[in-house]
C-alpha positions, 0 to 999 in steps of 0.5 A: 899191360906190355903196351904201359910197360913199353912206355916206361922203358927207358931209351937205352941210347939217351944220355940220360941215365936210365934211372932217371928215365924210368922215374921220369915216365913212373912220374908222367905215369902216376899223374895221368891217373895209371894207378889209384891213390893208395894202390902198390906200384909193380915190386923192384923185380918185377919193375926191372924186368918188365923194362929191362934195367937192372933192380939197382936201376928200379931201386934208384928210380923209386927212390926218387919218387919217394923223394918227390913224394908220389910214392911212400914205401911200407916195410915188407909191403912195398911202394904205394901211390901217394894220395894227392889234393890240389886244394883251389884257393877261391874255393871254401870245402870242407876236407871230408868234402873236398877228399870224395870229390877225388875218390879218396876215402876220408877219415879223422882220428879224435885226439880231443874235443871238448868245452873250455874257457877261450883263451886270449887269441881266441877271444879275440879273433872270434869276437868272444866276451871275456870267460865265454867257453869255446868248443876246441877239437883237434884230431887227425885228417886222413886220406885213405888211412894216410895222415894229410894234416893235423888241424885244431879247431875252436868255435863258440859254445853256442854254434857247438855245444856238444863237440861229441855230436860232430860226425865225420864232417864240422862242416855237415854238421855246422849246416844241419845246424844251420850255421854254416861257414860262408866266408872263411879268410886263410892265412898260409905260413911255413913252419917246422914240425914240433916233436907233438906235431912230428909224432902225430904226421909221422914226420922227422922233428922240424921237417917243413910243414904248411900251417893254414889259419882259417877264419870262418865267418857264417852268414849274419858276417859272426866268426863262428871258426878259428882253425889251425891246420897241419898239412904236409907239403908232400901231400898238398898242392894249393893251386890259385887261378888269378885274372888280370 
């Protein structure tokens, strides 16, 4: 560890404030993968005396990290790493998916889920007779115990007919019925949380959040999901790969 230590000293001679410094490095730390989403960064003390700055400097250091959300704090437990997820735009996975495949351990929290009456957006953006009954579920999405979105979702009754047989994944599920989602088409729009939205994300009310509408299509071309999802912007990273 005195090796990782020395590289995130700060350059006492460098007009760059130490603070500054130290934040930088914790940042280029984090990145190359030096602590695991969810793991405890060194205690302030320990920080400043490890790379010799003051804990007024370790403070103001991870302070900035917390800004920059790399790091969240938990009273009387410390400063934590921030799970990530750059999200591929050309890429249709679902979230349960998506959260494996970078090592991070995914849950939901059920807030609802069950049959009702479409309503009028529903109807038609899913192509739905009128009076046809919609599964609507909408629950919590977490990465290793930390909220990273709120998504609403509403599919017909015939492609889920009982919302309590879903497991951990929509989209497992949707397969094992042989209704998968083939085709999704994304809409992205920056909104400010609502005081419902604000409580549930663990945000301050009207704080910037990103809302992606998902429209998924299965493979006889029928729009089988209507999706409404929350994300943090702390937490996301959406990343397209565009060719001339």
């Amino acid at each position: 560890m005195d090796d990782d230590w020395q590289a995130l000293t700060p350059d006492a001679k460098s007009a760059t404030p130490l603070y500054l410094q130290l934040a930088s490095r914790l940042a280029s730390a984090i990145h190359a993968g030096t602590w695991s989403a969810g793991e405890a960064l060194p205690a302030e003390r320990t920080l400043s005396e490890a790379v010799g700055v003051s804990r007024i400097t370790a403070r103001k250091a991870l302070a900035l990290l917390v800004e920059q959300g790399l790091i969240r704090r938990a009273r009387g437990a410390g400063s934590f790493i921030t799970p990530r997820t750059e999200d591929p735009l050309s890429r249709l996975t679902g979230f349960t998916r998506k959260m494996e495949q970078r090592g991070f351990k995914s849950d939901s929290v059920w807030l609802d889920r069950r049959l009702r009456a479409a309503n009028r957006e529903e109807t038609v953006r899913l192509g739905l007779s009128p009076g046809a009954s919609v599964a609507s579920l909408k629950r919590l999405r977490r990465a290793d115990g930390i909220v990273m979105a709120v998504e609403q979702s509403t599919l017909p009754v015939a492609v889920v007919p009982d919302p309590d047989a879903i497991g951990l994944s929509l989209y497992r599920y949707l397969e094992e019925r042989g209704r998968s989602v083939v085709r999704a088409l994304q809409h992205f729009r920056a909104v400010n949380a609502s005081v419902d939205i604000a409580r549930l994300m663990d945000v301050s009310p009207r704080a910037a959040l990103l809302v992606i509408t998902r429209i998924g299509y299965s493979a006889d071309q029928r729009a089988i999901e209507l999706t409404d999802t929350y994300c943090r912007d702390d937490y996301y990273d959406f990343v397209a790969e565009l060719h001339q």
